[in-house]
C-alpha positions in Angstrom: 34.8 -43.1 91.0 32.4 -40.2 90.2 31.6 -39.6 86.4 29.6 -36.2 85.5 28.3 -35.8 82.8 26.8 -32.2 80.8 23.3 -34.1 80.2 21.6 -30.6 80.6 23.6 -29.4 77.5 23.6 -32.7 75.4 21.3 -33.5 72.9 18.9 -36.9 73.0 20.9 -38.0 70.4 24.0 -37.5 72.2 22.4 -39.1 75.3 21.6 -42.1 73.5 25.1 -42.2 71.9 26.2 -42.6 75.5 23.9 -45.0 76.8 24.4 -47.3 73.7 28.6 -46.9 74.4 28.2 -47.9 77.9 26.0 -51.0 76.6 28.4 -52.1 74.4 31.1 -52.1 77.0 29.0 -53.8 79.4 28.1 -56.1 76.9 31.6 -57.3 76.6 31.6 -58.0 80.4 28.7 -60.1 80.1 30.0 -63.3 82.0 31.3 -60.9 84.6 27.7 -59.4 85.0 24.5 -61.4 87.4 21.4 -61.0 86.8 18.5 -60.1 89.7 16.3 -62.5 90.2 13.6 -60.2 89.5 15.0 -60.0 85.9 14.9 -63.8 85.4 10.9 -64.2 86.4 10.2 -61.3 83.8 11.7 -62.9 81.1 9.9 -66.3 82.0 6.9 -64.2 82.1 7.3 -62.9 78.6 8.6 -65.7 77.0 5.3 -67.3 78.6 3.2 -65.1 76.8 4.9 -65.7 73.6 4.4 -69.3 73.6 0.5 -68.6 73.9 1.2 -66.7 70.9 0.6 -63.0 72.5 3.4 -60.5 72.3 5.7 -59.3 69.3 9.3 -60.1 69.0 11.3 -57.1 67.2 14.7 -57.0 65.7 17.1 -55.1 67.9 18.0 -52.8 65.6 14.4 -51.6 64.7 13.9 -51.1 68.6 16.3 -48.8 68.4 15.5 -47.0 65.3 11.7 -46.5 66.9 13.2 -45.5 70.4 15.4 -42.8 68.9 12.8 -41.1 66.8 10.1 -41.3 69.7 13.3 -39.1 71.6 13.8 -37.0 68.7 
């Protein structure tokens, strides 16, 4: 199944509105969803480096707040 989309006519906000939809549905998939392998080692590798105490953990929601007005 093909889904098109107008992206040259939508707005980053509307983009993100979409991207964020489709997370949320996938999200409620979870157990039906594998992870690559590749994904696994990074987030041993990260959570490595926040045990040595490097790195910064954010809240989720402030993520986003900074990734939409970097887009904006």
């Amino acid at each position: 199944m093909g889904v098109s989309l107008p992206l040259e006519k939508m707005s980053r906000q509307e983009k993100l509105q979409v991207m964020e939809s489709l997370w949320d549905d996938l999200c409620g998939q979870a157990e039906q969803l594998q992870s690559p392998d590749w994904h696994r080692s990074l987030l041993e590798e990260r959570a490595g480096i926040l045990r040595e105490g490097g790195g910064e953990l954010k809240e989720w929601d402030d993520a986003k707040k900074r990734i939409r007005n970097i887009c904006e």
